[in-house]
N, C-alpha and C positions, 0 to 999 in steps of 0.2 A: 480665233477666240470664239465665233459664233457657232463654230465647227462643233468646238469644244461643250458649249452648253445644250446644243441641240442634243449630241451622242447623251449628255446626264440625262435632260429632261428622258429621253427615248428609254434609258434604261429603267428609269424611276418609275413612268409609266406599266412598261413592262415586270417588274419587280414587284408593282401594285397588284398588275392583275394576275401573277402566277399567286400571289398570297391572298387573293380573294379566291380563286377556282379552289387554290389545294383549302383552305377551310373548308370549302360547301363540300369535299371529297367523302364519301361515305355515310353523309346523312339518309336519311329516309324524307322522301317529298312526297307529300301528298297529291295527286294528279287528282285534275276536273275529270269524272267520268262523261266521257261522251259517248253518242250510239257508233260505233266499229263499221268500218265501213266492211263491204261482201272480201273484199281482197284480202282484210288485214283479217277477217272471221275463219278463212277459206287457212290463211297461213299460220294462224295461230291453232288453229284444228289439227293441222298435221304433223305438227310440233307436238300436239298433244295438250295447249290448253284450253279450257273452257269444258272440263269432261264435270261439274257440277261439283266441283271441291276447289278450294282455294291452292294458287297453285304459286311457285317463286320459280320466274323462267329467270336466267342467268346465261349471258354471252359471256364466252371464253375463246381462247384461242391456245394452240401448244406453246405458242412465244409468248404467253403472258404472264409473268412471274405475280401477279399480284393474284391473278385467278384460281390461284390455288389457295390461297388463303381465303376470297370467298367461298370456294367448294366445301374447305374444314367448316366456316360458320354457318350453311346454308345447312349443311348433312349436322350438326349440332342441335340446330334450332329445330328440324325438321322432325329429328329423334326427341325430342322433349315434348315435341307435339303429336305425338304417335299417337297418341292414348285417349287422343280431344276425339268428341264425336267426327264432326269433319277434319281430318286432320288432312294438312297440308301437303302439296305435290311437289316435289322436285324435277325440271327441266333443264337441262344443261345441256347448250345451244354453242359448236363452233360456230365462229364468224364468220369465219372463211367457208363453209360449207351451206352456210344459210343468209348469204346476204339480201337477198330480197326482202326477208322476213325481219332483218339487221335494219333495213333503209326503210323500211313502215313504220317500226317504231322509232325513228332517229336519233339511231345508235351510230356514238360518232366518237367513243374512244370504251375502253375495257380497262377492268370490269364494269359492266352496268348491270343493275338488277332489277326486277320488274315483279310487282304483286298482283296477281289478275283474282277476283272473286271467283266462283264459280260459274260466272254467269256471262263469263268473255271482256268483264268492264277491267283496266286497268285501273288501281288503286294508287297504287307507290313505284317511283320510278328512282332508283339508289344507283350514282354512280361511284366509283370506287370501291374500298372494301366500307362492310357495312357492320357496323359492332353486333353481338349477338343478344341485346338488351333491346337496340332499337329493331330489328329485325323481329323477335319477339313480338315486342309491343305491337307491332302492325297486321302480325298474323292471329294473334288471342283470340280476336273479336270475332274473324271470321269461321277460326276454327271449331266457336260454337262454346 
C-alpha cells in the first residue's frame, strides 16, 4: 500500500512540473544584461551577432519539429520590421554544429530563442515557440 502512494505522490509531483515548464513554454523573458565574457563576445561574433543591429539568434536542429515553426514566426516578425530604421537580424544556429556557442548561453532543450541589442548584451531569452505579438513587442524598441 505505501508502494502504492509513493508511485501517486511521484506522478502528481511529476505532472505538476511538466504543467508548469509547458506554461512558461514560449513566453518571452526579460534577461539581466550583464558585461559578456571575451569567449561568449569571440562566439557570438562568429555567429554573426553583435554587428550593431538588433539581432534574434535561434538554435534549431534537423530533428526538431517545433523549429520550424519558430523559423515561420522569426522570418514574419523579421519581414514586418524591415522598414524600421534598425531593423532586426536573423541568426539561425544548428545545435549540433555549434555547441560550444549552445553551452555559453545554457541552451539545454530546442527551440530557444535569444534577443541581443546591438551591442553584444542579451535582452530576452524565449524557450519554445514564441507567438509573433510577443516577439514583436520585444523587437519595436530596438528597432528604433
Amino acid at each position: 500500500m505505501i508502494q502504492i502512494i509513493i508511485l501517486v505522490v511521484v506522478l502528481l509531483v511529476a505532472c505538476g512540473a511538466g504543467l508548469w515548464l509547458r506554461a512558461r513554454a514560449g513566453q518571452v523573458r526579460q534577461v539581466a544584461a550583464d558585461a559578456p565574457a571575451d569567449e561568449r563576445v569571440a562566439l557570438l561574433a562568429a555567429a554573426g551577432v553583435g554587428e550593431r543591429e538588433p539581432t534574434v539568434l535561434h538554435f534549431s536542429a534537423d530533428w526538431c519539429g517545433p523549429c520550424a515553426a519558430v523559423r515561420r514566426v522569426v522570418g514574419q516578425v523579421i519581414g514586418e520590421l524591415a522598414q524600421h530604421p534598425r531593423p532586426p537580424r536573423e541568426v539561425e544556429l544548428d545545435i549540433d554544429e555549434n555547441p560550444s556557442l549552445a553551452r555559453e548561453l545554457g541552451v539545454l532543450s530546442l527551440p530557444t530563442t535569444f534577443i541581443f541589442d546591438g551591442a553584444d548584451s542579451q535582452l530576452f531569452r524565449i524557450s519554445g515557440v514564441p507567438s509573433a505579438a510577443d516577439l514583436r513587442n520585444a523587437l519595436q524598441p530596438l528597432s528604433g
